[in-house]
C-alpha positions, -999 to 999 in steps of 0.1 A, spaced: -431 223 -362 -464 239 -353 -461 277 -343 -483 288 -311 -493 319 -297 -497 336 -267 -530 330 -254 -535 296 -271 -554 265 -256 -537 235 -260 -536 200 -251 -508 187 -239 -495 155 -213 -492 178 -184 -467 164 -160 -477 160 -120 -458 142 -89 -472 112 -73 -457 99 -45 -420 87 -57 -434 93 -96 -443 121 -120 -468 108 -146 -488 126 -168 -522 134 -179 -535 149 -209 -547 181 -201 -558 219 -214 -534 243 -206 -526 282 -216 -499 292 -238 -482 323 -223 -447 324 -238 -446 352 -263 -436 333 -298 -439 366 -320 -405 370 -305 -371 353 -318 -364 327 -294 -332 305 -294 -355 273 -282 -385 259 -296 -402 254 -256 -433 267 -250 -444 281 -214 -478 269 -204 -500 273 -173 -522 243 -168 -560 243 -169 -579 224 -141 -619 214 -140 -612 212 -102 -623 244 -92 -628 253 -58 -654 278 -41 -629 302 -31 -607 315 -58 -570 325 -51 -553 355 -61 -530 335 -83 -562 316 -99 -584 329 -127 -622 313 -134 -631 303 -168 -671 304 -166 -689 280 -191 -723 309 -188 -692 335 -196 -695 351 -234 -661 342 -247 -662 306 -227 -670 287 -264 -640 302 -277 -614 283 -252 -623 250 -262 -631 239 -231 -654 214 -219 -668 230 -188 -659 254 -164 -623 249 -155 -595 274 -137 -561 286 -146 -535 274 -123 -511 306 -125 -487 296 -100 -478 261 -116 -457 280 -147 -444 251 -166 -423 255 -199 -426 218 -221 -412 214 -251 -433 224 -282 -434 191 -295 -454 180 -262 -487 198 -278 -511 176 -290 -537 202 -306 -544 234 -301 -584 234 -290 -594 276 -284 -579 305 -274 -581 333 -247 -595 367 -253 -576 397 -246 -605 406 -215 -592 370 -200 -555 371 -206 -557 405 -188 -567 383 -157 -541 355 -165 -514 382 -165 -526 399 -131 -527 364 -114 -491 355 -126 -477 386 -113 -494 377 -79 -474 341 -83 -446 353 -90 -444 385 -65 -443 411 -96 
């Protein structure tokens, strides 16, 4: 079994409803479970990763700019956003690859927008 950590970019069949349906769609999303720790199931918690950004950005949404300085090392294709209110935990074996990885500066913004999701 592969081991992720915290602040990993992965790839993984993200699950979304449909009318009457959930499919899924291969998509980046953010390792934020803390695996250092001893854990009694192998699930991961992810946040998903969008390209769909919109002009204004919500307090539970952080920007991942493709001019920023530590955009190459997420793996992603273009500017995207991190969804912080859609908290989803898969299980590990759902992760196709892991493609880059957030820097500290950037999880430091993750962390601040899930605490506005979540009312912390």
């Amino acid at each position: 079994m592969a081991r992720f950590s915290r602040g990993d970019v992965v790839l993984v069949p993200f699950p979304f409803v449909v009318i009457s349906d959930i499919k899924k769609k291969l998509r980046p999303a953010l390792v934020i479970s803390d695996h250092s720790k001893r854990r009694r199931y192998s699930d991961v918690i992810l946040i998903p990763i969008t390209s769909m950004v919109h002009k204004s950005v919500f307090p539970t949404e952080v920007i991942i700019e493709e001019t920023s300085p530590y955009f190459i090392k997420t793996g992603l294709a273009k500017t995207s956003m991190s969804r912080c209110e859609m908290i989803t935990t898969l299980p590990v074996d759902f992760i196709v690859k892991k493609i880059g990885i957030f820097p500290k500066a950037l999880m430091k913004s993750v962390e601040h927008a899930m605490k506005n999701s979540i009312g912390l």
